[in-house]
PAZASE-937127 format. One record per residue: x negated, y, z of N, C-alpha, C, O, CB in turn; residue in one letter. Coordinates in steps of 0.1 Angstrom, whole numbers, padded with zeros to 4 digits, always signed. Glycine has a CB too. Layout:
XYZXYZXYZXYZXYZA ...
//
This chain:
-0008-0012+0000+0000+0000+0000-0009+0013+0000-0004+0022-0007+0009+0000+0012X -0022+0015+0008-0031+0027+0005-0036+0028-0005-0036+0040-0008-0040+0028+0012X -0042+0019-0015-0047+0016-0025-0038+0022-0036-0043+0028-0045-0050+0002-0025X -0024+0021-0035-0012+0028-0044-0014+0033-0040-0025+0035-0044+0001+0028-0048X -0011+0042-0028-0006+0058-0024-0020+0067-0029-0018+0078-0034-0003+0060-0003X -0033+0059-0028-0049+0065-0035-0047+0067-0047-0046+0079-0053-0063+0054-0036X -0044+0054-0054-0040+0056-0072-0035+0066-0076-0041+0074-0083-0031+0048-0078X -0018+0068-0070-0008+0073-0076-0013+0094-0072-0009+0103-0080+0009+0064-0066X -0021+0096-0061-0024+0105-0056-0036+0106-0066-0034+0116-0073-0024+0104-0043X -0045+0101-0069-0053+0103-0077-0050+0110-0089-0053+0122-0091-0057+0094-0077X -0046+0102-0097-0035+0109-0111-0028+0118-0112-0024+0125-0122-0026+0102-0115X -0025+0120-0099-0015+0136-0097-0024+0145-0097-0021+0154-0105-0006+0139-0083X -0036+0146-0090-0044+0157-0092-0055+0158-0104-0063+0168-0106-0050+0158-0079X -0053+0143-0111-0062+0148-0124-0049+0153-0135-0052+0159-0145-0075+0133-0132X -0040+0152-0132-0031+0161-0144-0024+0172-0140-0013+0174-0145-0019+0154-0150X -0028+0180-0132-0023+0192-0128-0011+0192-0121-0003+0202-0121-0022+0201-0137X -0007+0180-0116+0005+0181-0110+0005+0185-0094+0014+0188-0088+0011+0168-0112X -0009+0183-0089-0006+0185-0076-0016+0202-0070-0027+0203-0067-0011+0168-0068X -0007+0210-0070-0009+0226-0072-0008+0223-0056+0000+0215-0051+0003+0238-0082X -0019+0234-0047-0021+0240-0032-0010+0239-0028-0012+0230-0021-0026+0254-0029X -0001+0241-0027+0013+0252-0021+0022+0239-0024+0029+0239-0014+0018+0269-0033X +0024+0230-0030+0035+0219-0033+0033+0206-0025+0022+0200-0026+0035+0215-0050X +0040+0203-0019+0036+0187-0010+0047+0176-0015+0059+0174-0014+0038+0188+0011X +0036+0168-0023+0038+0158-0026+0038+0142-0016+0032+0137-0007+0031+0161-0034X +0046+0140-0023+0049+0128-0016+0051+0112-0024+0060+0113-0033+0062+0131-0010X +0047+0100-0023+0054+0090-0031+0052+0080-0022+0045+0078-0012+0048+0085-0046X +0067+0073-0031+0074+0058-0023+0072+0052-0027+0075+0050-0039+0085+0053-0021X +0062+0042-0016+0055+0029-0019+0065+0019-0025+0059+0009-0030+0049+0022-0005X +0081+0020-0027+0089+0009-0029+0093+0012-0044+0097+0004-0052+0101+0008-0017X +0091+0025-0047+0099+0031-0060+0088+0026-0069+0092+0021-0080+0103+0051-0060X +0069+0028-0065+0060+0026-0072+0061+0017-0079+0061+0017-0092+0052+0027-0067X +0061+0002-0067+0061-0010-0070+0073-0016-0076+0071-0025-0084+0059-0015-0060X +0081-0013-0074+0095-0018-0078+0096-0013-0092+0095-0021-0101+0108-0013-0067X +0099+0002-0096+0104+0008-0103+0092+0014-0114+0093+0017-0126+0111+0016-0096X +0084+0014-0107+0069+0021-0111+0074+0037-0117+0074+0042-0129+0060+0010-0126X +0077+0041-0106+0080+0058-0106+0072+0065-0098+0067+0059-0088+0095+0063-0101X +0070+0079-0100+0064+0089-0088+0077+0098-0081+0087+0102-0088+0051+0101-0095X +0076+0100-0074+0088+0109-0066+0081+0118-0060+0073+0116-0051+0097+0102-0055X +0084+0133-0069+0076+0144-0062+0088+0154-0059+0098+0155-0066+0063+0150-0073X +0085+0162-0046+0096+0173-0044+0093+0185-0052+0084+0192-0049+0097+0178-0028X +0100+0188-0060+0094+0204-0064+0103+0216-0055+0112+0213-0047+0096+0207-0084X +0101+0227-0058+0102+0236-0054+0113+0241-0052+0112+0251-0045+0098+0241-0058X +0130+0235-0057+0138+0239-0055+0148+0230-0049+0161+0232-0049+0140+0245-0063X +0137+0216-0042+0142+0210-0037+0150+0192-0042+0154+0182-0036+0148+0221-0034X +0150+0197-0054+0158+0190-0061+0146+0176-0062+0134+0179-0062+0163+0201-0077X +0150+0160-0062+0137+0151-0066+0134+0150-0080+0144+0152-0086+0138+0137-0060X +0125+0147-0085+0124+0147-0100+0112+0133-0101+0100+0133-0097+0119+0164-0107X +0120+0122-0110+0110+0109-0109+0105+0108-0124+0114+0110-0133+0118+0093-0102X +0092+0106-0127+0082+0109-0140+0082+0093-0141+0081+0088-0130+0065+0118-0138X +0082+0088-0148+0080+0071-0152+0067+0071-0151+0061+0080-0156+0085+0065-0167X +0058+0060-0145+0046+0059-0151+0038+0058-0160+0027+0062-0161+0043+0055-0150X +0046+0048-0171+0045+0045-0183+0044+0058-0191+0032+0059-0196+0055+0037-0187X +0048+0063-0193+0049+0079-0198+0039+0090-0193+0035+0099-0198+0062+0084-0195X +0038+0085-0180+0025+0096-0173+0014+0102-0181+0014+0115-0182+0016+0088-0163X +0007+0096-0187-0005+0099-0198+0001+0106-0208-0005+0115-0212-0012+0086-0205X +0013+0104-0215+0015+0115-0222+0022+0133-0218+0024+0143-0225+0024+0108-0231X +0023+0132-0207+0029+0142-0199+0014+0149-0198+0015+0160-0203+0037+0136-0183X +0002+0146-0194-0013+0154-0187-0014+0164-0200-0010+0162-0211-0033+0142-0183X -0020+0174-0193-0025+0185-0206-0041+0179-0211-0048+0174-0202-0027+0205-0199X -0047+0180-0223-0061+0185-0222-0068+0185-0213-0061+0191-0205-0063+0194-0225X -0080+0181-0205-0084+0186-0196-0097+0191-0204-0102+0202-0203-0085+0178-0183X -0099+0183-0210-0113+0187-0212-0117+0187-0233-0126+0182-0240-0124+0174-0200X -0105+0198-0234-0103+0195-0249-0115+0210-0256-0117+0220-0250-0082+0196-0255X -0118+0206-0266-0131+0213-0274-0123+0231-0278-0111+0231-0281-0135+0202-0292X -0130+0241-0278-0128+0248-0281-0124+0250-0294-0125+0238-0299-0134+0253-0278X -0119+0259-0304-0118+0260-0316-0128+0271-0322-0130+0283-0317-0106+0262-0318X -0134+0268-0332-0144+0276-0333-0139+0289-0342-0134+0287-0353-0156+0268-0339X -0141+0301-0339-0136+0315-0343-0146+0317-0355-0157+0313-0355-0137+0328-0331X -0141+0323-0363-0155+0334-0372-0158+0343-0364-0150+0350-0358-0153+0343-0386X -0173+0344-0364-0180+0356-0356-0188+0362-0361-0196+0356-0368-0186+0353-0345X -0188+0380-0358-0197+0389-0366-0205+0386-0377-0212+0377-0371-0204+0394-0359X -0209+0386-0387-0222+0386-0392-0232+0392-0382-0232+0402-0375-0223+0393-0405X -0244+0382-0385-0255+0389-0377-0265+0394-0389-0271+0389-0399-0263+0378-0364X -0263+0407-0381-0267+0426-0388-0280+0425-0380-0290+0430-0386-0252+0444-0382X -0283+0421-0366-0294+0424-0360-0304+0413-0357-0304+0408-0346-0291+0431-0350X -0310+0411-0366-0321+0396-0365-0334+0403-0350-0337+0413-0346-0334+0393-0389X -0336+0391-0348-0349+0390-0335-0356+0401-0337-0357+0411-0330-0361+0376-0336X -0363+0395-0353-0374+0408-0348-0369+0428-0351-0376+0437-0353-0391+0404-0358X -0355+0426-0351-0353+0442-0349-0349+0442-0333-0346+0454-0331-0339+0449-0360X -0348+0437-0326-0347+0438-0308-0364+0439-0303-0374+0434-0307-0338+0419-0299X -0362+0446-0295-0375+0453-0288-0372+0451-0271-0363+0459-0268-0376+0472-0292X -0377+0445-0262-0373+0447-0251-0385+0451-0244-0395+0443-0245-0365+0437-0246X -0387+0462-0237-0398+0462-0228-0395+0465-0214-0383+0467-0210-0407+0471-0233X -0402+0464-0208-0401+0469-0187-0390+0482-0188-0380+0484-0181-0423+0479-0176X -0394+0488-0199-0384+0506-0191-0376+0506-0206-0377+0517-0209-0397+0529-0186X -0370+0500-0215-0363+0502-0226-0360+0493-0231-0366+0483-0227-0367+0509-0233X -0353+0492-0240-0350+0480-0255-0343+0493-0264-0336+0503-0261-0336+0461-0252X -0349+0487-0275-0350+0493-0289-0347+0482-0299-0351+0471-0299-0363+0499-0292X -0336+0490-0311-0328+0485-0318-0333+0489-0330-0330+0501-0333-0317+0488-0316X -0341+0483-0339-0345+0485-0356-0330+0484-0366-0329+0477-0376-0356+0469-0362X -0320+0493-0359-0307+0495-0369-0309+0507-0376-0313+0517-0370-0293+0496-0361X -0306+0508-0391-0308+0518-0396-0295+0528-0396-0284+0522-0397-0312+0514-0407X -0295+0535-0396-0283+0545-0392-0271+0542-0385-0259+0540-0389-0277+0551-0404X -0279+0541-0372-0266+0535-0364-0260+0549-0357-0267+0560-0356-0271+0522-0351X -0246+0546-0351-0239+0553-0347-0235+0546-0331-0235+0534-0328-0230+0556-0358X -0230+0560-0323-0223+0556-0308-0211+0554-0313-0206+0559-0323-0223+0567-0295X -0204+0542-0300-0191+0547-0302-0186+0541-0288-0190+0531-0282-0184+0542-0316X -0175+0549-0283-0166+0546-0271-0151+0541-0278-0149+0540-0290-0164+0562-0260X -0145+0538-0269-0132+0529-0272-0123+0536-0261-0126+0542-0250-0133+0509-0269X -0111+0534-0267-0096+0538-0257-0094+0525-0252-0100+0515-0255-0080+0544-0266X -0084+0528-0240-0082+0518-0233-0063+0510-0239-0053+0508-0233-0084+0526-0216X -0066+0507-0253-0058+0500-0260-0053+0488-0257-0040+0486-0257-0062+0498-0270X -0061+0480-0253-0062+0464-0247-0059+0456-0260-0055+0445-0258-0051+0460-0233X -0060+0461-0273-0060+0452-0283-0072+0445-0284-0071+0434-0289-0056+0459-0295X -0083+0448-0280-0097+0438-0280-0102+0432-0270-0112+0425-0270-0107+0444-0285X -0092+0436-0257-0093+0428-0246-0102+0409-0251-0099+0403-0261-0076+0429-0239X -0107+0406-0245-0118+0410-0231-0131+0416-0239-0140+0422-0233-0124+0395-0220X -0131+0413-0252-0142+0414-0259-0152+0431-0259-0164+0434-0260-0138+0410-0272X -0138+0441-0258-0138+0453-0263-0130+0459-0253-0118+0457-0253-0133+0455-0276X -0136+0471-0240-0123+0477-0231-0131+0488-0233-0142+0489-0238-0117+0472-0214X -0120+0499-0226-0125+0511-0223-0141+0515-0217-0147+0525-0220-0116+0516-0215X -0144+0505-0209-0158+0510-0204-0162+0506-0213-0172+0513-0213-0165+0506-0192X -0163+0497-0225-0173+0494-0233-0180+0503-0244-0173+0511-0251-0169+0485-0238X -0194+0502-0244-0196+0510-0258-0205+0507-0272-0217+0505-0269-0201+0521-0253X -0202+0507-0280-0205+0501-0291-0220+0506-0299-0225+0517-0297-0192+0503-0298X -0226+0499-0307-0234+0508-0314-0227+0497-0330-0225+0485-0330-0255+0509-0308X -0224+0507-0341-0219+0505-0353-0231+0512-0361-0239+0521-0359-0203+0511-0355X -0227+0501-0376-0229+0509-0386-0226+0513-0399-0215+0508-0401-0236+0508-0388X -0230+0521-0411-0218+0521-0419-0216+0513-0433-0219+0518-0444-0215+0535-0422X -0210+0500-0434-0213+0496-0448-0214+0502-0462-0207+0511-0464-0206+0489-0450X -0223+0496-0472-0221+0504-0481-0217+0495-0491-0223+0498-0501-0230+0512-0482X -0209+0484-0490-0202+0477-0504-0191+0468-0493-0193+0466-0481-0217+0465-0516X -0181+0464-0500-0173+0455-0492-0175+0442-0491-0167+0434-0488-0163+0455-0496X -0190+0438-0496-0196+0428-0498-0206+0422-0485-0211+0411-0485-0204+0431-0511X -0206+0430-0476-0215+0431-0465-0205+0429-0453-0208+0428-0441-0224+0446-0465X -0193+0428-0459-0181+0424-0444-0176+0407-0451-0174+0401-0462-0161+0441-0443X -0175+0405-0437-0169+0390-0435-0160+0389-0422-0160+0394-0411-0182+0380-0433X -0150+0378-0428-0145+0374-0415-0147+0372-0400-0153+0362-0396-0142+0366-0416X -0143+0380-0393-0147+0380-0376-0157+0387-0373-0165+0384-0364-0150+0367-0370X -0159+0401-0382-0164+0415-0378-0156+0424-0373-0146+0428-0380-0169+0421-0387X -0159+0427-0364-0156+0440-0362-0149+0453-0366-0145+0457-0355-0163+0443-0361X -0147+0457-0372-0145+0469-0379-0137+0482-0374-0127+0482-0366-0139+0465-0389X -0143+0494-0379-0134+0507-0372-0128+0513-0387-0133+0517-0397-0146+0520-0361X -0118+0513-0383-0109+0520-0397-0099+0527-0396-0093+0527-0386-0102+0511-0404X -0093+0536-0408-0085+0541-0409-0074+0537-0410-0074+0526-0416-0086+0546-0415X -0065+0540-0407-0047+0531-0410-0036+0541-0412-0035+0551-0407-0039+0522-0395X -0027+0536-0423-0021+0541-0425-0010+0541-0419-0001+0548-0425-0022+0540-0433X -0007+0535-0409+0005+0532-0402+0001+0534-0385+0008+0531-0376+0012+0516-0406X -0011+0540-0383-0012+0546-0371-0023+0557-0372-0032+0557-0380-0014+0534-0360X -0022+0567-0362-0030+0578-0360-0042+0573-0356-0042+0562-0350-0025+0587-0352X -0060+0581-0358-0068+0578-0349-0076+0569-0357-0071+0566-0368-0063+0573-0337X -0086+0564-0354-0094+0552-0358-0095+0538-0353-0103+0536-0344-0105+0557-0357X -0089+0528-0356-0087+0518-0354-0097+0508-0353-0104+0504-0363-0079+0516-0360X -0099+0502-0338-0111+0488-0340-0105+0476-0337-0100+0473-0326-0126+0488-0328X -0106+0468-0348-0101+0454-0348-0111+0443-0362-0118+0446-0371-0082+0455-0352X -0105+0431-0356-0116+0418-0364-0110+0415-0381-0098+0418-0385-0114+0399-0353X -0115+0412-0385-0114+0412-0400-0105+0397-0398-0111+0387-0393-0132+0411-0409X -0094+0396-0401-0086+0382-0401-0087+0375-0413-0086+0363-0412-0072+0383-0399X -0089+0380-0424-0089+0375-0441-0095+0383-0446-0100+0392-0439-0074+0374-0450X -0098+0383-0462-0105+0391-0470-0098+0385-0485-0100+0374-0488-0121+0390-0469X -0091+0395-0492-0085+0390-0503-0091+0400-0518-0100+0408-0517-0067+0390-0500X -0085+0398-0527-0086+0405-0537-0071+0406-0544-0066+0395-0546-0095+0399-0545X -0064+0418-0550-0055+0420-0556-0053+0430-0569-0064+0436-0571-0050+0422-0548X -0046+0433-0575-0047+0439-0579-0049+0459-0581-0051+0466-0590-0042+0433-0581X -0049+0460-0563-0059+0470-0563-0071+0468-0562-0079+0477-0566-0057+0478-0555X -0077+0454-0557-0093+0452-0555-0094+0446-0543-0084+0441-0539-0103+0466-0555X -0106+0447-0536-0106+0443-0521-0098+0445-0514-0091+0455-0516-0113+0446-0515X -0095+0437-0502-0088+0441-0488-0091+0433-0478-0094+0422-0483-0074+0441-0487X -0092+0433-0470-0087+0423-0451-0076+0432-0448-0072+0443-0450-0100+0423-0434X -0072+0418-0440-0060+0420-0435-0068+0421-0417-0079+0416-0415-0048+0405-0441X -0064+0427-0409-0068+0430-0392-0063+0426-0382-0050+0425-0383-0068+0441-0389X -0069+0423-0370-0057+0421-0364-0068+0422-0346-0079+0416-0345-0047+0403-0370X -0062+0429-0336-0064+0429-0326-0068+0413-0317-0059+0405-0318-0054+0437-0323X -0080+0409-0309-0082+0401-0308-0072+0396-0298-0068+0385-0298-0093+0399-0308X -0067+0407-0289-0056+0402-0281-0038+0407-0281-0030+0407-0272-0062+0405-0268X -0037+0409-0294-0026+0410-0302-0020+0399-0308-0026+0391-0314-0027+0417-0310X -0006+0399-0307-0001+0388-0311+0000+0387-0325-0003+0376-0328+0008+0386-0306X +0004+0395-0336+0008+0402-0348-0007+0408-0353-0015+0417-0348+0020+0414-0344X -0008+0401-0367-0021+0410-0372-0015+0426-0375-0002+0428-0376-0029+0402-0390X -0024+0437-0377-0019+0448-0381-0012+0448-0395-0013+0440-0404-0028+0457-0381X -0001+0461-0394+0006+0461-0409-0002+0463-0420-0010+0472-0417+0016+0471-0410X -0004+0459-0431-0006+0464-0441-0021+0456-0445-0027+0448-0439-0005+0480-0439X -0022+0463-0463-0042+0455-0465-0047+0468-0461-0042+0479-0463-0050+0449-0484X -0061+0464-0454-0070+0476-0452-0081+0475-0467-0087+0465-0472-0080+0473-0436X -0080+0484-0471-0089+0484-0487-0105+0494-0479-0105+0501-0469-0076+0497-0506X -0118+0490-0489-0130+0490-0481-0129+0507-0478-0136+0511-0468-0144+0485-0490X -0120+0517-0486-0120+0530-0489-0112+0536-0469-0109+0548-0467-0107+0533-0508X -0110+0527-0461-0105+0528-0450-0116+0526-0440-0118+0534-0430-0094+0519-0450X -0124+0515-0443-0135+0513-0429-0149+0523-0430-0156+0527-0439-0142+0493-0428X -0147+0525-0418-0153+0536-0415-0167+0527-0413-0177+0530-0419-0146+0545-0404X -0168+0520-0406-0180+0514-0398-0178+0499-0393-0167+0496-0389-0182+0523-0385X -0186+0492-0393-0188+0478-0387-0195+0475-0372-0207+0479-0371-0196+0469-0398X -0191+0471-0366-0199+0470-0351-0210+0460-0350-0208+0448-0352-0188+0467-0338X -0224+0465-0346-0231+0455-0345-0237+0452-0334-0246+0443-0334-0238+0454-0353X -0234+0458-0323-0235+0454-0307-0229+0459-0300-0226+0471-0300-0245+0456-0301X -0222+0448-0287-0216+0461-0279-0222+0462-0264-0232+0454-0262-0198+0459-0276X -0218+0471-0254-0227+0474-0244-0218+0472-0236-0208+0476-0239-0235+0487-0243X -0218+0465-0221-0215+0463-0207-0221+0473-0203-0221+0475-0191-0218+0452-0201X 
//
């Protein structure tokens, strides 16, 4: 009977079922007999999970990330300089930049953050999961968000944008005659 109550307790806390605050309980007779768990949840009510079915109920625990497109890298080794009292950046016409507190680029991108950009000069030099600061035509201000696509139409180039912590890419194609600048580091 300990050896179930070990098991059955065991399994509960590798599938997230058994949270601080919730007291769980199971019947040695329901286990054996029925092969059920009987847990109280929170509004009192009993609710019994089959065992058999258990394994398809657990989340992921330990499932692989998905891999994003990320920046081009604009800044190879040997343009970083680090010494005792500085580091130095071999970027050629780079620019500052600060950010509003939007929370569209949350966590990557917040208000304290600050950027050093620079400015492309063909639409050939942007790729998916850059950065970019741009013009828009459906909002005021200069806009920083990730390159979601890159198409061609019959006006020519575009990406399409989209805030990394937005649900909805932005409206419209951004054509290259819009980005202002590409980000190639940011600063904590």
């Amino acid at each position: 009977m300990k050896s179930t109550v070990l098991i059955v307790g065991i399994l509960a806390f590798l599938s997230g079922w058994l949270v601080a605050d919730l007291t769980s309980w199971v019947s040695a007779e329901s286990v054996s007999a029925q092969s059920n768990i009987t847990q109280q949840n929170p509004s009192d009510d009993k609710t019994k999970i089959d065992l058999m079915n258990f394994e398809a109920l657990k989340e992921p625990i330990n499932e692989e990330p998905r891999d994003k497109p990320s920046p081009a890298n604009r800044v190879t080794y040997d343009n970083i300089h680090v010494y005792e009292d500085k580091v130095i950046l071999d970027i050629n016409d780079p620019q500052w930049a600060i950010f509003a507190d939007t929370k569209s680029m949350d966590p990557v991108i917040d208000s304290s953050s600050k950027a050093i950009e620079i400015t492309p000069k063909s639409p050939f030099e942007l790729q998916i999961g850059d950065i970019v600061a741009y013009d828009s035509e459906y909002a005021d201000g200069t806009i920083i968000h990730r390159i979601l696509s890159i198409g061609n139409d019959e006006k020519g180039w575009y990406a399409t944008m989209k805030g990394d912590n937005n649900k909805d890419a932005d409206p419209g194609k951004v054509r290259f005659s819009q980005i202002k600048r590409v980000v190639v580091a940011v600063i904590y």
